[in-house]
C-alpha positions as MATLAB code, in Angstrom:
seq = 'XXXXXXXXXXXXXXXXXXXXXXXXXXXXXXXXXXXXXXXXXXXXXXXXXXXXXXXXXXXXXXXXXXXXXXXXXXXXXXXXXXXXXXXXXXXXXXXXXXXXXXXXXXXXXXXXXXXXXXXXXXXXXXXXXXXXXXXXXXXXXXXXXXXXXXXXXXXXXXXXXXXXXXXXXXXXXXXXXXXXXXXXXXXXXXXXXXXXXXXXXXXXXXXXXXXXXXXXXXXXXXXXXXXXXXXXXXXXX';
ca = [
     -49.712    2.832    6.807;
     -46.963    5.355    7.701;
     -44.233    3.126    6.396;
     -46.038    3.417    3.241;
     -46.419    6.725    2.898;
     -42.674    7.588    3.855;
     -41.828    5.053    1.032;
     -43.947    6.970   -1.446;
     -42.678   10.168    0.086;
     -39.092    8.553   -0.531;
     -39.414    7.015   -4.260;
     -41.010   10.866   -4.898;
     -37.977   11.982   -4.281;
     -35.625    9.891   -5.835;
     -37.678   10.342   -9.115;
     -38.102   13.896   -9.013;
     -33.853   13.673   -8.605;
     -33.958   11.413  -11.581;
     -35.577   13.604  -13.611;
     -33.666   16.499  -13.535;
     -31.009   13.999  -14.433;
     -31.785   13.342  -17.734;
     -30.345   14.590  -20.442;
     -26.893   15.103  -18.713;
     -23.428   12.797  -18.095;
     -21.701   13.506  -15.584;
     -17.560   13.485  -16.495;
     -15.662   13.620  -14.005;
     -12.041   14.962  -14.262;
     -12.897   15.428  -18.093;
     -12.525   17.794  -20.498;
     -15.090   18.495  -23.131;
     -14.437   20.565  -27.117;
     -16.835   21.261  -29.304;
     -15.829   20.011  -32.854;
     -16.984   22.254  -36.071;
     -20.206   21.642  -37.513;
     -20.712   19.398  -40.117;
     -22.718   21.096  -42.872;
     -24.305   17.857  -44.395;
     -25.999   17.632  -40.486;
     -27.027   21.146  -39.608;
     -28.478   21.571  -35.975;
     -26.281   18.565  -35.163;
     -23.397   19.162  -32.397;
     -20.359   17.076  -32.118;
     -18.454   17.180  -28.655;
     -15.104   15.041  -28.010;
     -14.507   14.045  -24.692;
     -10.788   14.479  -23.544;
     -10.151   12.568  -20.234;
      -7.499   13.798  -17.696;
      -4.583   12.748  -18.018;
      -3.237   12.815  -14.404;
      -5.139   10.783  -11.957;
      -6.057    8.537  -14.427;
      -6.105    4.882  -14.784;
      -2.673    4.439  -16.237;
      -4.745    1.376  -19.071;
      -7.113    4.149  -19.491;
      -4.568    6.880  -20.803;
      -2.221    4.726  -23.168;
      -5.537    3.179  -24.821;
      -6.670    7.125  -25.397;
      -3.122    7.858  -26.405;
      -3.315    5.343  -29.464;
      -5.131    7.961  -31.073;
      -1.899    9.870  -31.611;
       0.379    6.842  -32.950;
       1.757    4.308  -31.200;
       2.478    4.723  -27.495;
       3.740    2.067  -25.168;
       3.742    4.528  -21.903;
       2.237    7.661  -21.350;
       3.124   10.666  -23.204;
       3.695   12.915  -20.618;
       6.283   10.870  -19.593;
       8.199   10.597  -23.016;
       7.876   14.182  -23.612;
       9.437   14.533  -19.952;
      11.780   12.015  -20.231;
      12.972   13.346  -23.475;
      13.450   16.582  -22.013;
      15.920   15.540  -19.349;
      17.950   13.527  -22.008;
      18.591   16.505  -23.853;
      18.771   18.911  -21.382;
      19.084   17.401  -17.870;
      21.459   14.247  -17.414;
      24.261   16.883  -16.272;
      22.063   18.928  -13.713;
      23.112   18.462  -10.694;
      20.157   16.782   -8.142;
      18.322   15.694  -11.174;
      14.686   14.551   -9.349;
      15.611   15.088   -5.896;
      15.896   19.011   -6.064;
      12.389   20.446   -6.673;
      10.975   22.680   -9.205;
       8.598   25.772   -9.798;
       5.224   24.829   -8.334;
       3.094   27.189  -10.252;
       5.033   25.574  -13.545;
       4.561   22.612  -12.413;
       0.609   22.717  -12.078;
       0.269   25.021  -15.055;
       1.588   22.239  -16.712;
      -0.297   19.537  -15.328;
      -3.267   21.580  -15.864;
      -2.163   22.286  -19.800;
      -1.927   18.131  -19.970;
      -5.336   17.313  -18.427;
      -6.964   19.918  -21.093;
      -5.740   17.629  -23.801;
      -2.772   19.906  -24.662;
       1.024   19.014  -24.911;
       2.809   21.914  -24.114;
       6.310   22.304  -25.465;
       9.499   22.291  -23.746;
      11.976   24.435  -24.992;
      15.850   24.938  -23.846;
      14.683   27.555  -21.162;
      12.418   25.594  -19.025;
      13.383   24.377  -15.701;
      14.804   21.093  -15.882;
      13.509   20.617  -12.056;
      10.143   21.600  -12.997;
       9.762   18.937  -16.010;
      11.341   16.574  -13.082;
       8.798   17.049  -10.763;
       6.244   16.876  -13.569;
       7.352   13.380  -14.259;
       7.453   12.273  -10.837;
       3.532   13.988   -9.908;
       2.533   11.961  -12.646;
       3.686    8.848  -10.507;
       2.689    9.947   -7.500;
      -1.024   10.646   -8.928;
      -2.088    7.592  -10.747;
      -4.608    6.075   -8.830;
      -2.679    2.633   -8.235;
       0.933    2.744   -8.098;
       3.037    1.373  -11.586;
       3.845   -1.807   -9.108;
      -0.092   -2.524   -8.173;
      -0.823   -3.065   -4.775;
      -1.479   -7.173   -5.184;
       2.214   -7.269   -5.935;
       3.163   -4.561   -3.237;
       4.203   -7.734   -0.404;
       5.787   -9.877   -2.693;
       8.153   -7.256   -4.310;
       9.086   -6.260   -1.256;
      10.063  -10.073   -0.093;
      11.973   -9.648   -3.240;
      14.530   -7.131   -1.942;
      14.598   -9.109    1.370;
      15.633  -12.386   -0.381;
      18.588  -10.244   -2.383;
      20.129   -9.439    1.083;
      20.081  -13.379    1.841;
      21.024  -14.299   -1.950;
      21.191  -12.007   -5.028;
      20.704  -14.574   -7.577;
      17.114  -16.060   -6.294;
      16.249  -12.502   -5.440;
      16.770  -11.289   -8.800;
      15.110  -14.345  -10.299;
      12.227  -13.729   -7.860;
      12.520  -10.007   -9.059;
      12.302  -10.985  -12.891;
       9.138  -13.176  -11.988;
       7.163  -10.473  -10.472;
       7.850   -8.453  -13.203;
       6.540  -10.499  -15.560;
       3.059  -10.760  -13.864;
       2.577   -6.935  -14.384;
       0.117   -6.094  -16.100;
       1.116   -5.228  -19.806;
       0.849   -1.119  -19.358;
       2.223   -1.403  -16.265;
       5.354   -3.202  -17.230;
       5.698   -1.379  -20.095;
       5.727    1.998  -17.799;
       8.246    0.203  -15.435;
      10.867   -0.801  -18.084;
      10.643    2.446  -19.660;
      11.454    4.403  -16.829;
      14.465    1.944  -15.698;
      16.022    2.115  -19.011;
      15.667    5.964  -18.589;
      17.175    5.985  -14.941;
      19.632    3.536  -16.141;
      21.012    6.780  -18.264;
      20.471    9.550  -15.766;
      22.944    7.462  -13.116;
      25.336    7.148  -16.459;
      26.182   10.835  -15.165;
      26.180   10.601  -11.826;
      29.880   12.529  -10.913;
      28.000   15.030  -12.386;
      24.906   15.219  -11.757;
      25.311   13.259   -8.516;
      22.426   10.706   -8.517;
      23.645    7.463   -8.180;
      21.406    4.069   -8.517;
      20.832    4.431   -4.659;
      19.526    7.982   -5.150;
      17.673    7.661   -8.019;
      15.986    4.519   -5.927;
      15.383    7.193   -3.414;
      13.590   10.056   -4.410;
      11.625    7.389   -7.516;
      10.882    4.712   -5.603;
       8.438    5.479   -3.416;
       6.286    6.741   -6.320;
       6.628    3.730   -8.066;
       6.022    1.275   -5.232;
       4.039    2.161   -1.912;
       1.499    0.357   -0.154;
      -2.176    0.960   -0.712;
      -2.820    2.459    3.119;
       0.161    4.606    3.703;
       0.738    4.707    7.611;
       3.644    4.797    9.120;
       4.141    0.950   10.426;
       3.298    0.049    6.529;
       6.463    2.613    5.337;
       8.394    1.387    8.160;
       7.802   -2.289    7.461;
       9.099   -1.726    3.750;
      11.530    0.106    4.537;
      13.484   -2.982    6.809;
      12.520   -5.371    4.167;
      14.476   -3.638    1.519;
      17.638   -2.489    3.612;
      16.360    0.998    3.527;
];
């Protein structure tokens, strides 16, 4: 009998919770506008739903993205990367020096309200760096998912033993990305491929570049140290 009645006490609960439930969606990480009226509907109100944009399932944001023309990677990343062409390939420490914090998160907070704030000739090349590489760092699963994690990594250990195979190997695991994910990857390579153009000036070479991008392109999915340490001997690092 008092099992029963701390079962009834319990479902009480969880329906009284219930109830003050409904009506309401939780979004998490979300922004939400109000759009204008529409006079043919009066007493009707439209909301959009604008999702974050860092954090965020990196599928999740280039399907939203559609919505603004064709996209194949993220546009926070082709604004940024667009930046640094124009304004950036000669700076010296290009993505390993860092940039204004507060610039940096005012502009990761203007990008999760569904805004795209401009970059003009006076912002700090560092801070649209760091931008670019916090969006990296925060997507939930690295561009390089963790199911692949182990076997890129026996990738760069088979180019120490022979280049060719290793690069085959390479191209193979590449090609099982997953379509946003690849797309993401070979963006940003063709991109670094033009930043290290300038290296004797801005003096990030391939190796550098490798350095300070790397790790937010490729990491395991529990980060202790014997994991880091691990990858680290596997790719000559």
């Amino acid at each position: 009998m008092r099992a029963l009645v701390i079962f009834k006490q319990g479902l009480g609960d969880v329906l009284t919770k219930l109830s003050h439930l409904q009506g309401h969606i939780v979004l998490q990480d979300c922004k939400v506008n109000e759009l204008p009226p529409n006079p043919d509907e009066p007493g009707k109100f439209l909301f959009e739903i604008v999702p974050a944009v860092f954090g965020q399932r990196l599928a999740d944001t280039v399907a939203y993205e559609q919505k603004f023309g064709q996209h194949l990677v993220p546009m926070v990343v082709e604004q940024c990367a667009d930046f640094i062409r124009n304004y950036g390939l000669n700076e010296e420490g290009i993505f390993r020096l860092p940039g204004q914090d507060n610039q940096v998160k005012e502009l990761r907070d203007a990008f999760d309200c569904g805004e795209r704030p401009s970059f003009d000739r006076n912002t700090d090349v560092h801070t649209v760096a760091s931008l670019f590489k916090l969006y990296l760092r925060e997507l939930p699963e690295p561009v390089v998912p963790w199911s692949q994690y182990e076997d890129f990594l026996a990738c760069s250990q088979l180019m120490n033993s022979d280049e060719e195979q290793g690069q085959q190997e390479v191209m193979k695991q590449v090609s099982l990305l997953p379509q946003a994910n690849y797309n993401l990857l070979s963006y940003i390579c063709r991109f670094l491929y033009e930043v290290q153009l300038s290296s004797k000036i801005n003096k990030m070479s391939v190796d550098n570049l490798a350095t300070v991008i790397g790790v937010n392109l490729l990491r395991p999915k529990l980060e202790d140290p014997v994991a880091i340490m691990r990858g680290k001997s596997r790719s000559g690092g």
